[in-house]
C-alpha positions as CSV (number, residue, x, y, z in Angstrom):
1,X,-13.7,21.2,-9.8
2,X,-11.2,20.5,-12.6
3,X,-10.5,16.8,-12.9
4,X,-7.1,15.7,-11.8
5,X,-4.5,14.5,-13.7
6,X,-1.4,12.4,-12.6
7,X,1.0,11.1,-14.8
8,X,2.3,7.7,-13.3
9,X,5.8,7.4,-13.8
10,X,6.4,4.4,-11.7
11,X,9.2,2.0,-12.7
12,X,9.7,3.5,-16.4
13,X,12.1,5.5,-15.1
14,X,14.4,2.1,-15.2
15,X,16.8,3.2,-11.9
16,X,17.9,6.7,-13.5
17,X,17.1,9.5,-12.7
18,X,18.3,11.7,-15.5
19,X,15.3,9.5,-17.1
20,X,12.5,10.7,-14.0
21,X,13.3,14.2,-14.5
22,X,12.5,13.6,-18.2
23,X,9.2,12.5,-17.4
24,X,8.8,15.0,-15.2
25,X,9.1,17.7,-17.4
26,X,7.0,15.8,-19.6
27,X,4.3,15.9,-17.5
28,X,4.7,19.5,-16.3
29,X,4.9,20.7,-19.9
30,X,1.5,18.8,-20.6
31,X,0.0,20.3,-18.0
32,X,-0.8,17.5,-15.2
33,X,-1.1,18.1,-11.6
34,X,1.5,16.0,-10.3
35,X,3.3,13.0,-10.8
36,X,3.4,9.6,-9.3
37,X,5.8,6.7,-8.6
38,X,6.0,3.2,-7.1
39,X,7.8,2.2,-3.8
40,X,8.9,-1.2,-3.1
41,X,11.3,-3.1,0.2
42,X,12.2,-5.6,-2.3
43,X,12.7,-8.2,0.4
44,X,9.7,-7.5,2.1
45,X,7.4,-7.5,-1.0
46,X,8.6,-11.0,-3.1
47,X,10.1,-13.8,-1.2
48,X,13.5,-14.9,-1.8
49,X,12.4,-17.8,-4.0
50,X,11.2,-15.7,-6.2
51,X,14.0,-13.2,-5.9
52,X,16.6,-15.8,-6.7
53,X,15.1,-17.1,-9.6
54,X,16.1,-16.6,-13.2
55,X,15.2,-13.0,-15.3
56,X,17.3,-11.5,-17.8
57,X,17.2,-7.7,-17.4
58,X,20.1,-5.2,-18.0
59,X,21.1,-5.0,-14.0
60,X,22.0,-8.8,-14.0
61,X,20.1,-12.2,-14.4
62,X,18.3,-13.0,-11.0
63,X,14.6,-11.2,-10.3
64,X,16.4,-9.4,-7.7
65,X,19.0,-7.6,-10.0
66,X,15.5,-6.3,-11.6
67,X,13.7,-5.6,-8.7
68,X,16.5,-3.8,-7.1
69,X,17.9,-2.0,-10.3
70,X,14.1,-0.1,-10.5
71,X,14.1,1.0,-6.7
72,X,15.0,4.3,-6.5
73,X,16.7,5.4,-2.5
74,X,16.8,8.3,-0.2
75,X,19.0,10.2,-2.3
76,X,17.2,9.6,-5.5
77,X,13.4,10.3,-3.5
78,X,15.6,13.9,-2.4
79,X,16.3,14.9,-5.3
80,X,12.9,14.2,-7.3
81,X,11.2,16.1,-4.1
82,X,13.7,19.3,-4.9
83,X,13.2,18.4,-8.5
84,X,9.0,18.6,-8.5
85,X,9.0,21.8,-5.9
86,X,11.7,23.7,-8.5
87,X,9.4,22.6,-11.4
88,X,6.1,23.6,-9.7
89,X,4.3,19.8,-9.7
90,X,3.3,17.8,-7.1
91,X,4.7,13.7,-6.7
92,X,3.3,11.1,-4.8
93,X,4.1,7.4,-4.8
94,X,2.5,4.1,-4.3
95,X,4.2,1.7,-1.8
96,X,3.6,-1.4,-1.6
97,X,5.1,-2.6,1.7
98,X,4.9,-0.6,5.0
99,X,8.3,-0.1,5.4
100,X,7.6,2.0,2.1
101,X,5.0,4.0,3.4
102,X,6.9,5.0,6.4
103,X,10.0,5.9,3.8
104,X,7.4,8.3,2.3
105,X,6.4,9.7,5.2
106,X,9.3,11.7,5.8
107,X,8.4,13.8,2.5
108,X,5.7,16.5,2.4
109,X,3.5,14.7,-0.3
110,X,-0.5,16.0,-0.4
111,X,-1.6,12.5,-1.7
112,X,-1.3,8.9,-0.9
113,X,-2.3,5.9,-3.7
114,X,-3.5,2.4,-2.9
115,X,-2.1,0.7,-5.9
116,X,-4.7,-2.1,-7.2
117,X,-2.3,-4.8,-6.0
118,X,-2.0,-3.4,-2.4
119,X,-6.2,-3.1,-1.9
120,X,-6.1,-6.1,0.1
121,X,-3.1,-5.5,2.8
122,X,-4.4,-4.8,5.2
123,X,-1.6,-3.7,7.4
124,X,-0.6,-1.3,4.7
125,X,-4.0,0.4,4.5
126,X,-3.8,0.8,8.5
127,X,-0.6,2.8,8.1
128,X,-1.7,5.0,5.1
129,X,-5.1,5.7,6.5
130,X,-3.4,6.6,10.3
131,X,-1.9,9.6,8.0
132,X,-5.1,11.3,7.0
133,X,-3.3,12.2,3.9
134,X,-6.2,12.7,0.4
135,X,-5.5,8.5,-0.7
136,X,-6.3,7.5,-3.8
137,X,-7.2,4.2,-3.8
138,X,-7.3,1.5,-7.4
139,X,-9.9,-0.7,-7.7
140,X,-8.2,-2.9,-10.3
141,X,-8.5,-7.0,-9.8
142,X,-10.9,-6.2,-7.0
143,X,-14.4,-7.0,-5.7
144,X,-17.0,-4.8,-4.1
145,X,-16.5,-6.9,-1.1
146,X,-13.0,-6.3,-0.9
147,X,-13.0,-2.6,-1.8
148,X,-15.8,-2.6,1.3
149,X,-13.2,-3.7,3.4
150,X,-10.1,-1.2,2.3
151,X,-12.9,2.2,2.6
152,X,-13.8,1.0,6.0
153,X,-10.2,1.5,7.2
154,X,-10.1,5.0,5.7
155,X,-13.4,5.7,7.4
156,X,-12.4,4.5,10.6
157,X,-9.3,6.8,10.6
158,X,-11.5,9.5,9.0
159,X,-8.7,9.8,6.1
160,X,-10.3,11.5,2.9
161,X,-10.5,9.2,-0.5
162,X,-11.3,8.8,-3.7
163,X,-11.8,5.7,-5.6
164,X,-10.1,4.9,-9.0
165,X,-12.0,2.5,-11.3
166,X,-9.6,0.2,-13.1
167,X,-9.1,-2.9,-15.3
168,X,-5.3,-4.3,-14.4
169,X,-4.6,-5.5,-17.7
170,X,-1.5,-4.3,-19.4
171,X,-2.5,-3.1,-22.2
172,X,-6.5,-2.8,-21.6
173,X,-8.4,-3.9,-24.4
174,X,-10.7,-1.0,-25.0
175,X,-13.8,-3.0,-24.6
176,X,-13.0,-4.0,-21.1
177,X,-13.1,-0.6,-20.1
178,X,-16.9,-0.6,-18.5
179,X,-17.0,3.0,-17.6
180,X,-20.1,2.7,-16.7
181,X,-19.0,1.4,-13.1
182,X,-17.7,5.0,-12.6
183,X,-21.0,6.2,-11.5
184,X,-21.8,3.0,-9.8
185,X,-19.4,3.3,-8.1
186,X,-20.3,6.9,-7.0
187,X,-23.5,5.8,-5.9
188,X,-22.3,2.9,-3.8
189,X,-19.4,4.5,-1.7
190,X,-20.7,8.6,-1.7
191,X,-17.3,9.6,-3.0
192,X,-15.6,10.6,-6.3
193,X,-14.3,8.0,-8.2
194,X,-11.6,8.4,-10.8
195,X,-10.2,6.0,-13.4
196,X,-6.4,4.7,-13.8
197,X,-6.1,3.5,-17.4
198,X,-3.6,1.0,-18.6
199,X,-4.8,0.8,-22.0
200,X,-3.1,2.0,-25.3
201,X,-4.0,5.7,-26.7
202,X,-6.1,8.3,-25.0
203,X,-9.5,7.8,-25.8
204,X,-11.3,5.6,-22.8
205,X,-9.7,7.9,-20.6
206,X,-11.0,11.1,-22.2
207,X,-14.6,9.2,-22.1
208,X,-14.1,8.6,-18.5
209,X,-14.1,11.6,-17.6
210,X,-17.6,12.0,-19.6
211,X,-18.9,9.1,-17.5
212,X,-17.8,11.2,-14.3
213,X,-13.9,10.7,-13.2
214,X,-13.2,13.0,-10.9
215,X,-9.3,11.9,-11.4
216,X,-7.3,10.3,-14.5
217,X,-3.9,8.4,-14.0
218,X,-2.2,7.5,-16.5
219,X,1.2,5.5,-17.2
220,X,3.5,7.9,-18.9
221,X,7.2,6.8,-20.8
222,X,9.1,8.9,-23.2
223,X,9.2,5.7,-25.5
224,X,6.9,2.5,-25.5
225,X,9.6,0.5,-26.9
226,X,11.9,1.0,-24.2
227,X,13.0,-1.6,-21.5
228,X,10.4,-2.3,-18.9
229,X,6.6,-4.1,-18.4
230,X,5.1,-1.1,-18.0
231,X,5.5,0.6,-21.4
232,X,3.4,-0.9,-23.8
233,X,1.0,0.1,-21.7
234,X,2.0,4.2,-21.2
235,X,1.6,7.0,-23.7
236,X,4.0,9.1,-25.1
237,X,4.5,13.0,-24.6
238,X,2.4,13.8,-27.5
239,X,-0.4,11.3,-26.2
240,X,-0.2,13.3,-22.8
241,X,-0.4,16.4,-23.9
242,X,-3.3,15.7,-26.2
243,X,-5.0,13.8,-23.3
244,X,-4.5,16.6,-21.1
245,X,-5.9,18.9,-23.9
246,X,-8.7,16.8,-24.9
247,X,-9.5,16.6,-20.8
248,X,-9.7,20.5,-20.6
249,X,-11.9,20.7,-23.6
250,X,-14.1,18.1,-22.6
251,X,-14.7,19.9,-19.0
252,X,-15.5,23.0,-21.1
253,X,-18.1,20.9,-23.6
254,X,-20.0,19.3,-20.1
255,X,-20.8,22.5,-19.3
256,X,-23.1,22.9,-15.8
257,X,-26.1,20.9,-16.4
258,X,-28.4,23.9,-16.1
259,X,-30.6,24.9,-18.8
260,X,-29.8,28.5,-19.6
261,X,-29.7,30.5,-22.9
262,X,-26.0,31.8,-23.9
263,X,-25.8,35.7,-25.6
264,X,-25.4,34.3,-29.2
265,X,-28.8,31.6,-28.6
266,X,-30.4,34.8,-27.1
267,X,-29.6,36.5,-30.4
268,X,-30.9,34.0,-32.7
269,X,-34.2,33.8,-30.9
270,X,-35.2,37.0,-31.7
271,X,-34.4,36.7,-35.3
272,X,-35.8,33.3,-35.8
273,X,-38.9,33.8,-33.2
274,X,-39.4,38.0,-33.2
């Protein structure tokens, strides 16, 4: 099977959603499979000490003003789930408060994501698992004990999953990739196991998908120098269109693992052997 690609969206949208579309058609003009956001009840996700205290952003001067001017509502979730079926991409979003995952409930989305963040709520995995919905689930920040824990919920409600190895650094250094844990990974839990990137340009993630990523998320922004925590650590259209390129090819160059002789090889061994 093709690996899949998501281009994570998230909060670089800054509250607008002229901006989402953008990305949207970013990604669909790349080529990825879908598209994925980030849910938050402000209130029920940072307490109000935090929320009252001081952050200079371009909604106000509180943590709240921020918090709240990146939320997108009903009306904006509507319009991006018209939006993606009119465009021909799938969406999906991370929530990372119940309340969330029951606001995404009411849309038709294929895939839940555990963000790495979220792996150890508990109550929020019970509620995403009880929907049997394909869950991808980040492994960022976490131990093996602790991702034991989160796949024994999805077990127990027999909800299908797929791992995503990942480093939650913004921006990665390359060198604290370890790709290698793909396949570890693999072997532990019997189940594919992606890899959601947060490092700068596209070439750990094409080599993750030589170390066996089933799956490749990435964090996607029409400009890193734009407003927002996220963005150093996204790639630009060109970056996801080459990624998605350079994925494709790379599919084609690890071939099936059988050893078979093509036409032109075929052709050459009776010129070179008679």
């Amino acid at each position: 099977m093709a690996v899949f690609i998501a281009a994570e969206i998230g909060i670089n949208h800054n509250g607008d959603l002229r901006l989402a579309k953008k990305l949207i058609d970013t990604a669909v003009v790349a080529g990825c499979d879908a598209v994925k956001f980030q849910k938050r009840t402000v209130d029920k996700v940072y307490t109000k000490e935090f929320l009252d205290s001081p952050r200079q952003s371009p909604w106000g001067d509180t943590q709240r003003a921020q918090k709240e001017g990146l939320e997108f509502g009903k009306a904006e979730y509507d319009e991006i789930d018209r939006y993606c079926k009119e465009k021909g991409i799938e969406w999906y979003a991370s929530a990372w408060d119940v309340d969330s995952q029951k606001f995404l409930h009411q849309y038709d989305c294929k895939y839940n994501k555990v963000a790495s963040a979220m792996l150890t709520n508990m109550d929020l995995l019970e509620e995403m698992a009880r929907e049997q919905r394909y869950t991808y689930i980040a492994t960022g920040m976490s131990t093996l004990v602790e991702i034991d824990h989160a796949v024994e919920i999805f077990e127990k409600y027999e909800c299908p999953y797929e791992l995503m190895h990942c480093n939650s650094t913004y921006p990665m250094p390359a060198e604290d990739a370890n790709l290698k844990l793909i396949r570890v990974l693999a072997d532990i839990y019997k189940c594919k196991v992606g890899y959601s990137g947060h490092e700068t340009g596209t070439l750990v993630s094409t080599c993750a998908v030589v170390a066996g990523a089933t799956s490749i998320e990435r964090h996607i922004t029409l400009n890193r120098n734009m407003y927002g925590s996220d963005q150093k650590a996204s790639i630009e259209p060109y970056e996801l269109c080459k990624l998605v390129k350079d994925i494709r090819e790379t599919e084609k160059i690890m071939g099936t693992g059988k050893k078979i002789l093509t036409v032109a090889e075929e052709e050459v061994k009776k010129k070179l052997r008679g």
